[in-house]
KESE-618077 format. One record per residue (C-alpha): residue in three letters; x, y, z; residue number from 1. Coordinates in Angstrom, 1 decimal, always signed. Layout:
BEGIN
+-----+--------+--------+--------+-----+
!   r !      u !      v !      w !   k !
+-----+--------+--------+--------+-----+
! ALA !      X !      Y !      Z ! NUM !
...
+-----+--------+--------+--------+-----+
//
This chain:
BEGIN
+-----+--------+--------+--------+-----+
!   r !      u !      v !      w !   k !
+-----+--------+--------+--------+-----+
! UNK !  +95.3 !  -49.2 !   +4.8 !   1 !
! UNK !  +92.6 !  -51.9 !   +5.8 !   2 !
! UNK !  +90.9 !  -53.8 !   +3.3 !   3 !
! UNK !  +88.3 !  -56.2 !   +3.1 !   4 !
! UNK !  +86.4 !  -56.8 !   -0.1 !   5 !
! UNK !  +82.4 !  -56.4 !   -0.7 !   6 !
! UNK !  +80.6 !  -60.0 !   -0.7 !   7 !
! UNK !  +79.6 !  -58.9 !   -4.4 !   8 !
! UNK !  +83.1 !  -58.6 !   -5.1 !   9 !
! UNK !  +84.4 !  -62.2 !   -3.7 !  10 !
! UNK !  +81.3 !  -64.2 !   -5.3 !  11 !
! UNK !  +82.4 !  -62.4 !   -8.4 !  12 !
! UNK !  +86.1 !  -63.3 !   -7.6 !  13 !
! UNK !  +85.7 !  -66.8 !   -6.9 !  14 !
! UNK !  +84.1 !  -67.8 !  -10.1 !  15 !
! UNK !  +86.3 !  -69.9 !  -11.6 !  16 !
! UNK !  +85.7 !  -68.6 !  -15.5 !  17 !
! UNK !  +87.5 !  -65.4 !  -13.9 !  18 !
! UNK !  +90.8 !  -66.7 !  -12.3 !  19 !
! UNK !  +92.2 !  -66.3 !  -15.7 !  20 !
! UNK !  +90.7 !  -63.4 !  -17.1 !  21 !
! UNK !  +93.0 !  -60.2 !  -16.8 !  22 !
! UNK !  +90.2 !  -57.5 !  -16.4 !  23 !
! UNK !  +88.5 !  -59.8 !  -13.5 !  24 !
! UNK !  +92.0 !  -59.8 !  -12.0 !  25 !
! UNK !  +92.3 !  -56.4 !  -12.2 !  26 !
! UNK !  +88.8 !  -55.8 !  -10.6 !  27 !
! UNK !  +89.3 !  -58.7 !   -8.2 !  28 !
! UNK !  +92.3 !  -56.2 !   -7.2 !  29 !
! UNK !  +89.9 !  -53.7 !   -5.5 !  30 !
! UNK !  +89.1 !  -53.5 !   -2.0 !  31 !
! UNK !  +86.4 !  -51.9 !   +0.5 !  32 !
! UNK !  +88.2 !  -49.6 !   +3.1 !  33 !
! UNK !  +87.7 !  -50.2 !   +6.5 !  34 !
! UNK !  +90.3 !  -49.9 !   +8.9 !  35 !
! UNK !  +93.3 !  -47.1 !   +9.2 !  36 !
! UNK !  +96.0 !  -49.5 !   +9.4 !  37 !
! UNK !  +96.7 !  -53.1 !   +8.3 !  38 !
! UNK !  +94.7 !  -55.9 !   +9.2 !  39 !
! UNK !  +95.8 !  -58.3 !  +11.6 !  40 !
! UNK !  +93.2 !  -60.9 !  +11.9 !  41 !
! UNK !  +89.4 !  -61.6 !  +10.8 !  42 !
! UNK !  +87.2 !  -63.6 !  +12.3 !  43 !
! UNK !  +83.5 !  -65.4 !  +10.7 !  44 !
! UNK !  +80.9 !  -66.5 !  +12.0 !  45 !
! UNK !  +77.3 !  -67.3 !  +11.1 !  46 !
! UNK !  +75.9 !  -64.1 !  +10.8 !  47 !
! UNK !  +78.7 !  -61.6 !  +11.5 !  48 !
! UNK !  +82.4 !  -60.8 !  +10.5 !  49 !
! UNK !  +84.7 !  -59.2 !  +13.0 !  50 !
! UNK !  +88.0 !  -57.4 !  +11.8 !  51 !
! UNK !  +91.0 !  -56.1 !  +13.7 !  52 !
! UNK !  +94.0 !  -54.3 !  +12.8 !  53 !
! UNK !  +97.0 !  -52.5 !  +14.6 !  54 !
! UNK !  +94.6 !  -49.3 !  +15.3 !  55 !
! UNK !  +92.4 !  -49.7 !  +18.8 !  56 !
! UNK !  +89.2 !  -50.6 !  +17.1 !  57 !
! UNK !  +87.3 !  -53.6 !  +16.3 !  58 !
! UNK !  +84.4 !  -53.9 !  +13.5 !  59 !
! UNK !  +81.9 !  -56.2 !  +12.9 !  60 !
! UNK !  +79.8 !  -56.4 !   +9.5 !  61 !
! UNK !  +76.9 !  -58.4 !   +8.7 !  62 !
! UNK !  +76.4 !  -60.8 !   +6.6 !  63 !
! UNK !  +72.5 !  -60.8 !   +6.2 !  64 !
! UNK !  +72.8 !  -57.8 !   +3.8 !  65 !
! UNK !  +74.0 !  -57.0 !   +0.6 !  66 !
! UNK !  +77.7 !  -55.9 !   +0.4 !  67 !
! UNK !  +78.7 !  -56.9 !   +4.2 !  68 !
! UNK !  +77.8 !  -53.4 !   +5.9 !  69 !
! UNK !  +79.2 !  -52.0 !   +9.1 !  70 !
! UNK !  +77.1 !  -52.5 !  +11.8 !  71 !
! UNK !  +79.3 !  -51.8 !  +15.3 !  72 !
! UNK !  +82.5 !  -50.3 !  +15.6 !  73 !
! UNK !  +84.1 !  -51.5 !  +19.5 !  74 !
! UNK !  +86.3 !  -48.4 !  +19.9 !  75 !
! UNK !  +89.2 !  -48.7 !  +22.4 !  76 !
! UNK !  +89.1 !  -52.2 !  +22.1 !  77 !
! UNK !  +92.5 !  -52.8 !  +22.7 !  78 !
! UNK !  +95.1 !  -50.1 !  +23.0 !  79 !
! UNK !  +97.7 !  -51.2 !  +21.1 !  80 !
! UNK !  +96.1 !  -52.9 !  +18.4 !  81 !
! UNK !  +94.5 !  -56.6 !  +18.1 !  82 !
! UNK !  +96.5 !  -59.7 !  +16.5 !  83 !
! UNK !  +94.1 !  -62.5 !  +17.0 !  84 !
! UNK !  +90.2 !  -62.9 !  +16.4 !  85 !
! UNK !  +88.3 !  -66.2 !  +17.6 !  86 !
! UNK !  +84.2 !  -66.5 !  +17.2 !  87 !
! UNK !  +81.9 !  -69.0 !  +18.4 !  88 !
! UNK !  +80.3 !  -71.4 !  +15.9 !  89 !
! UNK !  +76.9 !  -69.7 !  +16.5 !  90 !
! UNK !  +77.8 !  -66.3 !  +16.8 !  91 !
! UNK !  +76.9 !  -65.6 !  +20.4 !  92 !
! UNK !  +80.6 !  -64.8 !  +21.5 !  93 !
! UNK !  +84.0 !  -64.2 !  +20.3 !  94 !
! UNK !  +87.4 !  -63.4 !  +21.7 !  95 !
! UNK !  +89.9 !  -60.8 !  +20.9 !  96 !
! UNK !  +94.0 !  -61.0 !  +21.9 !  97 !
! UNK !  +95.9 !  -57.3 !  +21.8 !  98 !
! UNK !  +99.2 !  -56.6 !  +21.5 !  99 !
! UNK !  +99.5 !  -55.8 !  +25.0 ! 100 !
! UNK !  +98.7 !  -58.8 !  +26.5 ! 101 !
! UNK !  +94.9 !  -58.3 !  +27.0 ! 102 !
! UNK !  +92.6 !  -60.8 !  +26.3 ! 103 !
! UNK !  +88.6 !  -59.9 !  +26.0 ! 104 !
! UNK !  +85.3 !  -62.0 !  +25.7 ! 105 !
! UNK !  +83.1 !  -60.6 !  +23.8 ! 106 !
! UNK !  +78.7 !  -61.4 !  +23.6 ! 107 !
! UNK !  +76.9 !  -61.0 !  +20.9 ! 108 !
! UNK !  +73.4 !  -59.5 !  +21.9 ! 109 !
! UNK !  +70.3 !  -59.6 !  +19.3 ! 110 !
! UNK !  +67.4 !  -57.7 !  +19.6 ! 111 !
! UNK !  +65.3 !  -58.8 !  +16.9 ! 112 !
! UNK !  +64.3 !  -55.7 !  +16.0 ! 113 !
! UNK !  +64.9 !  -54.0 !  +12.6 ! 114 !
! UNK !  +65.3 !  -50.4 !  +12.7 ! 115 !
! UNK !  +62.3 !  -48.5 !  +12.8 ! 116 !
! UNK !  +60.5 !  -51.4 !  +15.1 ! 117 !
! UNK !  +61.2 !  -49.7 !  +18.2 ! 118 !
! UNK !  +60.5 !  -45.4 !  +18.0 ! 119 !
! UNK !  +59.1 !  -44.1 !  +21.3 ! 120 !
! UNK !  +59.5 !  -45.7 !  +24.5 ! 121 !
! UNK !  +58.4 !  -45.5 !  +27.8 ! 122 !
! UNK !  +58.4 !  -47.3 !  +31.6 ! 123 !
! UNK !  +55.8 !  -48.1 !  +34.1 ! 124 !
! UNK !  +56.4 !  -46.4 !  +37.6 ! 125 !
! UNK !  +57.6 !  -49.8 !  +38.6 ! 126 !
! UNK !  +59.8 !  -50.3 !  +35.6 ! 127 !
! UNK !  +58.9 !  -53.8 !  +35.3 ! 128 !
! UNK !  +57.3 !  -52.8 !  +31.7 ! 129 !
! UNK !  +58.6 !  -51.4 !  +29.0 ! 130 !
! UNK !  +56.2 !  -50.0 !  +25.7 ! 131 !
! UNK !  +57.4 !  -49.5 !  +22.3 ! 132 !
! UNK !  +55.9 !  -47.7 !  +19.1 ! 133 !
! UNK !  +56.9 !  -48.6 !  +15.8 ! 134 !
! UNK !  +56.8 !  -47.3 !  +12.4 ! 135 !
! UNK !  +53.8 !  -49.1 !  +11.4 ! 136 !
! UNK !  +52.2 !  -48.2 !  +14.2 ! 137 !
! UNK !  +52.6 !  -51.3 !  +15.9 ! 138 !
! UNK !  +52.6 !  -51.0 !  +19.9 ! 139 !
! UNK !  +54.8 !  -53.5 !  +22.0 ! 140 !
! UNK !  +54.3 !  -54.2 !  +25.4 ! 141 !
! UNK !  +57.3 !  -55.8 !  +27.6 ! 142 !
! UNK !  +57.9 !  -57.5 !  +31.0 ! 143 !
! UNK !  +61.1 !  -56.5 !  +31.9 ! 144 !
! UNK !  +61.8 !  -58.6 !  +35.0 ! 145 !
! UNK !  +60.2 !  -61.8 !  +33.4 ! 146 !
! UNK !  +62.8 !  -62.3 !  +31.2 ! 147 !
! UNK !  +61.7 !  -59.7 !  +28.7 ! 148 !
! UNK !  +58.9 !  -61.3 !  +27.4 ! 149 !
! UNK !  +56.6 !  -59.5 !  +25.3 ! 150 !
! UNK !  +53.1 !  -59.7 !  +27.1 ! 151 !
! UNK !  +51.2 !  -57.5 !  +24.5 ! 152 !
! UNK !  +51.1 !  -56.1 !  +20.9 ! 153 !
! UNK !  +48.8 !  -53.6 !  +19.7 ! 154 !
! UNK !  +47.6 !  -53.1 !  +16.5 ! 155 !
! UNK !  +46.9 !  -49.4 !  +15.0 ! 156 !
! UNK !  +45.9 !  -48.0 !  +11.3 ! 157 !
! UNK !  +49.1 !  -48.2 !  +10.9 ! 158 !
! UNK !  +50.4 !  -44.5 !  +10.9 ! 159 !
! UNK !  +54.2 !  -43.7 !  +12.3 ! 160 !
! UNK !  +53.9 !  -44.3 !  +16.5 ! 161 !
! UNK !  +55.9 !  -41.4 !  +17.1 ! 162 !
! UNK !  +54.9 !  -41.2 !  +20.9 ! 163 !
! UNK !  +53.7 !  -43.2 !  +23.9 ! 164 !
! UNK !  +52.8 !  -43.3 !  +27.3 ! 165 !
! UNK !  +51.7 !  -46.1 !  +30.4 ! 166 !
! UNK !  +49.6 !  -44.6 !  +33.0 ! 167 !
! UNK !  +51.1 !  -44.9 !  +36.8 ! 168 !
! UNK !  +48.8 !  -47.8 !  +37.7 ! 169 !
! UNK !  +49.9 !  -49.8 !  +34.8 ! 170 !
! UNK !  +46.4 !  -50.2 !  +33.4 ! 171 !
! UNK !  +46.8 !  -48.0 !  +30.0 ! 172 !
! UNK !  +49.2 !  -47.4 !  +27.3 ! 173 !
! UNK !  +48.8 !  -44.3 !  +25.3 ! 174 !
! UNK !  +50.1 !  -43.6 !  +21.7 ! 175 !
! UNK !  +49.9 !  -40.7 !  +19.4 ! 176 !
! UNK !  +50.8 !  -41.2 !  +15.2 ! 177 !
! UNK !  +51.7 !  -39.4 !  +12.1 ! 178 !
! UNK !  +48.5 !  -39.0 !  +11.2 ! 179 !
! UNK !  +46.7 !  -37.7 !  +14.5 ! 180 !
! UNK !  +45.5 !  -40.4 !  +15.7 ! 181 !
! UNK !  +45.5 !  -40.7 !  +20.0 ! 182 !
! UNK !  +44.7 !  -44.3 !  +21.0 ! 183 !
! UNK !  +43.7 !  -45.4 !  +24.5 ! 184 !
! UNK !  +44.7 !  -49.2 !  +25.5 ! 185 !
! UNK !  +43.4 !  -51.5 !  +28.3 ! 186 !
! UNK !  +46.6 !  -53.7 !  +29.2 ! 187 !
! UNK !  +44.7 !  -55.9 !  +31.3 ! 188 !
! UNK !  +42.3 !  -57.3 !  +28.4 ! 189 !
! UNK !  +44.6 !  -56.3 !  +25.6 ! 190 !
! UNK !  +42.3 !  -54.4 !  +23.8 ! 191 !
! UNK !  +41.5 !  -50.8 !  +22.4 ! 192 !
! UNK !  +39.8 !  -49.0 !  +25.0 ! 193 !
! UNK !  +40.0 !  -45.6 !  +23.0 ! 194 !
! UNK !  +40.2 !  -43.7 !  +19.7 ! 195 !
! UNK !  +40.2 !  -40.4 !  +20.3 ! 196 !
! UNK !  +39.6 !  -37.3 !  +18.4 ! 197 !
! UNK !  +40.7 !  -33.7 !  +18.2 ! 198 !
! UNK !  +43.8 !  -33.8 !  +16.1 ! 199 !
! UNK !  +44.4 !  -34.1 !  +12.9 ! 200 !
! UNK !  +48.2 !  -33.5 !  +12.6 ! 201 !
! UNK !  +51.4 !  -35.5 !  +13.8 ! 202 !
! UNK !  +51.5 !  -36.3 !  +17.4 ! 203 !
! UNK !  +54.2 !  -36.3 !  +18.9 ! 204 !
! UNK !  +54.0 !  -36.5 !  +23.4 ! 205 !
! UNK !  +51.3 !  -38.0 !  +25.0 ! 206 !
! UNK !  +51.1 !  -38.3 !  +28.9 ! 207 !
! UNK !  +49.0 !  -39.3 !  +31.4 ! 208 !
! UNK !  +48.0 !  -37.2 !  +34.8 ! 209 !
! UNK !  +49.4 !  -39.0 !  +38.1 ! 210 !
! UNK !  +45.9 !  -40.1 !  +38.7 ! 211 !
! UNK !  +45.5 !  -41.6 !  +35.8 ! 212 !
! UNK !  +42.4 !  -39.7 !  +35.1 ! 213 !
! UNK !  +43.2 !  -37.0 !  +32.3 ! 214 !
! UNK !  +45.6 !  -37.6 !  +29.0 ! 215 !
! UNK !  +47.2 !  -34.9 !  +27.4 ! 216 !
! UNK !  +48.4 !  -35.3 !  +23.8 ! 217 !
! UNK !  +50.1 !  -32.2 !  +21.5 ! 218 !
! UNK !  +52.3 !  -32.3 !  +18.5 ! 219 !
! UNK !  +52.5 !  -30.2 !  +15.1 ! 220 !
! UNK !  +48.6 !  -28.6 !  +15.9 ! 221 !
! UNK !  +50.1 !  -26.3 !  +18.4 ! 222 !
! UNK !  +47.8 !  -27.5 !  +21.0 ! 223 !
! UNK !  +47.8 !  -29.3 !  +24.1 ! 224 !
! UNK !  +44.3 !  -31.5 !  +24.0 ! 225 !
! UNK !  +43.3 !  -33.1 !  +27.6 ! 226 !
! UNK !  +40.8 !  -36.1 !  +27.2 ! 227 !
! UNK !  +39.0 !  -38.1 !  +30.3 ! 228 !
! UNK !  +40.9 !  -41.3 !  +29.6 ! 229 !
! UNK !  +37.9 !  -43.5 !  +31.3 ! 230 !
! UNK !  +35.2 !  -41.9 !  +28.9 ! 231 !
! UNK !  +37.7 !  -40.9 !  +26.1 ! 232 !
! UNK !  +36.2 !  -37.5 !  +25.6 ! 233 !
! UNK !  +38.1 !  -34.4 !  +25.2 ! 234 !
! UNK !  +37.6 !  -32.0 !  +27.5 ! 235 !
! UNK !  +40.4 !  -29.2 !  +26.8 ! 236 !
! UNK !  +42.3 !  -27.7 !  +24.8 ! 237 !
! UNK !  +45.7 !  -25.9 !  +26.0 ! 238 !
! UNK !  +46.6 !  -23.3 !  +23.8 ! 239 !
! UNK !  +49.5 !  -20.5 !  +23.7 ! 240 !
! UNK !  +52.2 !  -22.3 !  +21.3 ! 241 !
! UNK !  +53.5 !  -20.7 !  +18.7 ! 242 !
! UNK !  +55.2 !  -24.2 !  +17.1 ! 243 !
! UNK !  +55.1 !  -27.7 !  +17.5 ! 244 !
! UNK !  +55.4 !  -29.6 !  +20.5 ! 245 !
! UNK !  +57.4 !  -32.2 !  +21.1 ! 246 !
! UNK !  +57.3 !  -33.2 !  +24.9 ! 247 !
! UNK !  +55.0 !  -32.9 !  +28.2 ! 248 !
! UNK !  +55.2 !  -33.8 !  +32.0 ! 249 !
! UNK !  +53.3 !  -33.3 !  +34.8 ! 250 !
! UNK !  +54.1 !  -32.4 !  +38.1 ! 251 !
! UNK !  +54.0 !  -35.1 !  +40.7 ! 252 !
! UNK !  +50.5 !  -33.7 !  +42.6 ! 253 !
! UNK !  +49.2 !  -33.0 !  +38.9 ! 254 !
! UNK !  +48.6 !  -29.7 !  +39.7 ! 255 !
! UNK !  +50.9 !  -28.6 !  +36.6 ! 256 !
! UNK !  +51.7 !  -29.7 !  +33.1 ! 257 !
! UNK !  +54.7 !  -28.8 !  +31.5 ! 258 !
! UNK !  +55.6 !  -29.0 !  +27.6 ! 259 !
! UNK !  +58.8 !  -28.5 !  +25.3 ! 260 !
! UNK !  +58.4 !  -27.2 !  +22.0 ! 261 !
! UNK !  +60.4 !  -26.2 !  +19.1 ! 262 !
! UNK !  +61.5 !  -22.5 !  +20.1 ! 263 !
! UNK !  +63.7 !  -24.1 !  +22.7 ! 264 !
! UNK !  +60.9 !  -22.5 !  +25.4 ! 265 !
! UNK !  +58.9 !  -24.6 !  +27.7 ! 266 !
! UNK !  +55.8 !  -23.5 !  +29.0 ! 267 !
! UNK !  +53.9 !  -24.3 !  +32.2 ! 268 !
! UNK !  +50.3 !  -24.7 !  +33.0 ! 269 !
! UNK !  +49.0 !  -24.5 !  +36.2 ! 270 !
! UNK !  +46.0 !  -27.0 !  +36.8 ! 271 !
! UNK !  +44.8 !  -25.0 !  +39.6 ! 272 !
! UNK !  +44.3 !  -21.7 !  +37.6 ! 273 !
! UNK !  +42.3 !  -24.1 !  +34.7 ! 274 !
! UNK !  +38.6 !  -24.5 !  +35.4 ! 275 !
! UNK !  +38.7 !  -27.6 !  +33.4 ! 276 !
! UNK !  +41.8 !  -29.4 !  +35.3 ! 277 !
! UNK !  +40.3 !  -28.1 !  +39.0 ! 278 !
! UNK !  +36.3 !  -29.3 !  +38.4 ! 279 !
! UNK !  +38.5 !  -33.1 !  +37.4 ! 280 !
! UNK !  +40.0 !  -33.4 !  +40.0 ! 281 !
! UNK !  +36.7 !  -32.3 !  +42.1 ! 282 !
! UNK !  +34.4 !  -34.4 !  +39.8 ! 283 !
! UNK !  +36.3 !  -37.9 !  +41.3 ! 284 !
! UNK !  +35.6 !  -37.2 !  +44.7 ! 285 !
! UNK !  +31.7 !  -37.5 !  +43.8 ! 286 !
! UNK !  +29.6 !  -40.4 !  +44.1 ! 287 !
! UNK !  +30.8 !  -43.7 !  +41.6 ! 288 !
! UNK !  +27.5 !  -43.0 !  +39.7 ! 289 !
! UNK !  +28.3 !  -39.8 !  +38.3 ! 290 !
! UNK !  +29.6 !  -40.0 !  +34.6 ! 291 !
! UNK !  +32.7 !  -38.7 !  +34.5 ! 292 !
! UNK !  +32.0 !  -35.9 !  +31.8 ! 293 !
! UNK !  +28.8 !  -34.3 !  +33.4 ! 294 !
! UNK !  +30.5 !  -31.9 !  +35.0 ! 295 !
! UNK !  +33.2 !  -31.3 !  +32.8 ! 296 !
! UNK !  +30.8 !  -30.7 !  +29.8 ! 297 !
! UNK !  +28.9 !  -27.9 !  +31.5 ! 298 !
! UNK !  +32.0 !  -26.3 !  +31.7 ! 299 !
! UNK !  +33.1 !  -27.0 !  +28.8 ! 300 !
! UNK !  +30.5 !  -25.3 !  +26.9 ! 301 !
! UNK !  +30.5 !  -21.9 !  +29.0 ! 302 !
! UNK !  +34.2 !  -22.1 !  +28.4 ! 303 !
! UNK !  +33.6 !  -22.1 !  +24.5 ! 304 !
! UNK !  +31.9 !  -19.1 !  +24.6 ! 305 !
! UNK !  +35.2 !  -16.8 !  +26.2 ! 306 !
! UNK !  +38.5 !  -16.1 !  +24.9 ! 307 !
! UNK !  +39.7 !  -17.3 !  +27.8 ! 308 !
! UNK !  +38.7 !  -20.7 !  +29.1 ! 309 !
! UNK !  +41.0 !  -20.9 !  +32.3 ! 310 !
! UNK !  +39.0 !  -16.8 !  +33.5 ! 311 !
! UNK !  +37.5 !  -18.1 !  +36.8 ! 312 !
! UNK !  +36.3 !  -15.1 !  +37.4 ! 313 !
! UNK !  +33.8 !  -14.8 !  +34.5 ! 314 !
! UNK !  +32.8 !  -18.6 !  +34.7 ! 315 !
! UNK !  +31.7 !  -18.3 !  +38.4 ! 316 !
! UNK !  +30.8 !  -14.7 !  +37.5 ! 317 !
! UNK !  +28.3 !  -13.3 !  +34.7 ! 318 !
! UNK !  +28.6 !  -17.0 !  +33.2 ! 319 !
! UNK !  +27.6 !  -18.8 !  +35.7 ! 320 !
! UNK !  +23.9 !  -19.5 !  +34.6 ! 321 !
! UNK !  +25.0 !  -21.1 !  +31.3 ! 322 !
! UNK !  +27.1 !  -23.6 !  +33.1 ! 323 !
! UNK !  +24.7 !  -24.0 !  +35.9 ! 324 !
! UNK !  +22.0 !  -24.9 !  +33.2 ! 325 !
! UNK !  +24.4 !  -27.4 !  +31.8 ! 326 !
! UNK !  +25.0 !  -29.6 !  +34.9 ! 327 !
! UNK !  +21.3 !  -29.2 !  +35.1 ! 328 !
! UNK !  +20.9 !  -30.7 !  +31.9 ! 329 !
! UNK !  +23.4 !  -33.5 !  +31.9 ! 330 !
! UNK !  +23.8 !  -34.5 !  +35.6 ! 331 !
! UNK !  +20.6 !  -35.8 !  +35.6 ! 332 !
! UNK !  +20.2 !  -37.4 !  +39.6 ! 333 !
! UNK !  +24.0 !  -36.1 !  +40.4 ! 334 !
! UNK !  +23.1 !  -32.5 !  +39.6 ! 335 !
! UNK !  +23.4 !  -32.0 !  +43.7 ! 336 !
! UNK !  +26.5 !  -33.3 !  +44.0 ! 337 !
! UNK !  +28.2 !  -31.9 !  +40.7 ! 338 !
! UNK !  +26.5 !  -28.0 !  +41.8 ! 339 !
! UNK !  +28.5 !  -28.7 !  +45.1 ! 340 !
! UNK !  +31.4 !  -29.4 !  +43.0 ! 341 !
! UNK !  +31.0 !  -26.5 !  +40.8 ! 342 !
! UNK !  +30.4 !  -23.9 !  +44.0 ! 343 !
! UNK !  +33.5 !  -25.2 !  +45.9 ! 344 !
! UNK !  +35.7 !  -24.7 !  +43.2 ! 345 !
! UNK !  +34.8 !  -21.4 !  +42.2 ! 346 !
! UNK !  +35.2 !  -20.9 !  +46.6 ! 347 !
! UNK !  +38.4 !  -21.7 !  +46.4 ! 348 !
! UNK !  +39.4 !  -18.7 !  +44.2 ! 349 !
! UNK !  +37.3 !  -16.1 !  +46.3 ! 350 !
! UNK !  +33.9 !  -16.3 !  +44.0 ! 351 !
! UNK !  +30.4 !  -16.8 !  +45.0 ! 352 !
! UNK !  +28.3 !  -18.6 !  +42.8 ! 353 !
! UNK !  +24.3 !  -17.2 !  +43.0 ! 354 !
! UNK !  +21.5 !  -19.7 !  +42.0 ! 355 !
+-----+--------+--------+--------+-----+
//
């Protein structure tokens, strides 16, 4: 059996009041377990020990914490067994000689990250970036291609980041947290664009449209919440789930969003059959003037008053004065174009909206 003892355990050992002392001897005697068979060869070096035996393996401890833990385990190192460990002075490489004539050059590869620094991740469309949550909330912005440099860090209230997202034009990152908070940043001036509201328990997906234009976020509320990422208003909530959710996607054209829960069932919306979603997408092909949540408002509040927010019929139907008095009130000099809008939509599902 392998053996290697605990740093406790040799500091203890090499004290000279105990080289004479037949308990110490005794305790000095005991060993910490580590590989199946003997142990060939060790090898040190400034922060890492690496062990081999006649088994295939090789293990490396640290020596940064208390009682040298195991950090890696190489499996299949060498077949036969290893008789011969070498290390660099500084860590960064050691070699390993089996007893079947293989030799292998190992590199030693630090991340500086502690566990719990790095929690959700997620890649622009390009992949030259790489974001990070963290347990603290932190967010961490990388360039992969320019020699993975960290270009931004974002700071939260500190609740666990347990999900993130970058937005296909690379302008946003999204995060959601422990304690429901949904944050919106601008990656071009490094600052908070967004705090956004709605949920009040864990978050755990957030995700951005293909346009860049909506953000959906869900977790432990049951409930998929869609918010204009340039105003950072809500605009929708998603319901159906019967637990939490844990992931969402859309579809390349945005015309669906798809999300994972616990039940093992996933469940698809379609964007076309959504009031809210369809007027979106209509409401950026207006004029640059008109506020992006004019239009989405109106319906928004005709919407609050059915069961059923995504029943087109009923909207463009008997309900159709309440949100017709709504873009009347908010629209203001883009009433025109957001009725045109709001007539074209309902159009495109066979109903005719009277003035």
């Amino acid at each position: 059996m392998g053996t290697l003892m605990s740093d406790k355990l040799m500091e203890y050992c090499r004290n000279p009041r105990h080289v004479e002392d037949e308990e110490a001897t005794r305790e000095c005697s005991s060993k910490v377990e580590t590989h199946i068979t003997d142990i060939f060869c060790i090898a040190v070096a400034t922060n890492q020990i690496i062990s081999a035996s006649g088994s295939s393996s090789l293990k490396v401890y640290s020596t940064t914490e208390p009682d040298f833990p195991l950090v890696q385990t190489l499996e299949a190192a060498h077949k036969l067994g290893c008789h011969h460990l070498a290390a660099s002075q500084d860590g960064s490489h050691f070699a390993s000689a089996g007893f079947g004539g293989d030799v292998k050059i190992w590199q030693s590869q630090e991340d500086g990250n502690k566990a719990g620094e790095v929690w959700a991740v997620a890649l622009s469309a390009d992949g030259q970036y790489l974001a990070a949550t963290s347990i603290h909330g932190r967010i961490n912005v990388w360039d992969n291609v320019g020699g993975h440099a960290k270009i931004r860090e974002f700071e939260t209230k500190g609740s666990f980041g347990m999900a993130i997202d970058l937005s296909v034009d690379g302008r946003f990152t999204a995060s959601g947290h422990e304690n429901g908070g949904v944050y919106i940043f601008n990656n071009d001036t490094g600052r908070l664009l967004h705090s956004l509201p709605g949920l009040i328990k864990p978050v755990r997906a957030v995700a951005f449209s293909p346009g860049c234009k909506l953000l959906a976020a869900a977790g432990d509320a049951k409930v998929i919440a869609l918010y204009d990422a340039a105003a950072g208003e809500q605009v929708a909530n998603l319901t159906g789930h019967g637990a939490w959710i844990f992931s969402l996607s859309w579809s390349n054209t945005g015309e669906y969003l798809l999300s994972g829960k616990q039940s093992a069932f996933l469940t698809m919306y379609a964007a076309k059959s959504t009031i809210l979603l369809t007027l979106f997408a209509a409401s950026a092909q207006l004029v640059a003037a008109l506020p992006p949540a004019c239009l989405l408002a109106a319906v928004k509040y005709a919407a609050h008053t059915e069961s059923d927010p995504a029943d087109l019929p009923t909207l463009c139907g008997s309900h159709s004065s309440q949100v017709q008095a709504e873009i009347k009130k908010l629209c203001g000099d883009n009433t025109d174009a957001a009725m045109k809008a709001y007539k074209e939509t309902c159009g495109s599902v066979g109903e005719t909206v009277c003035e």
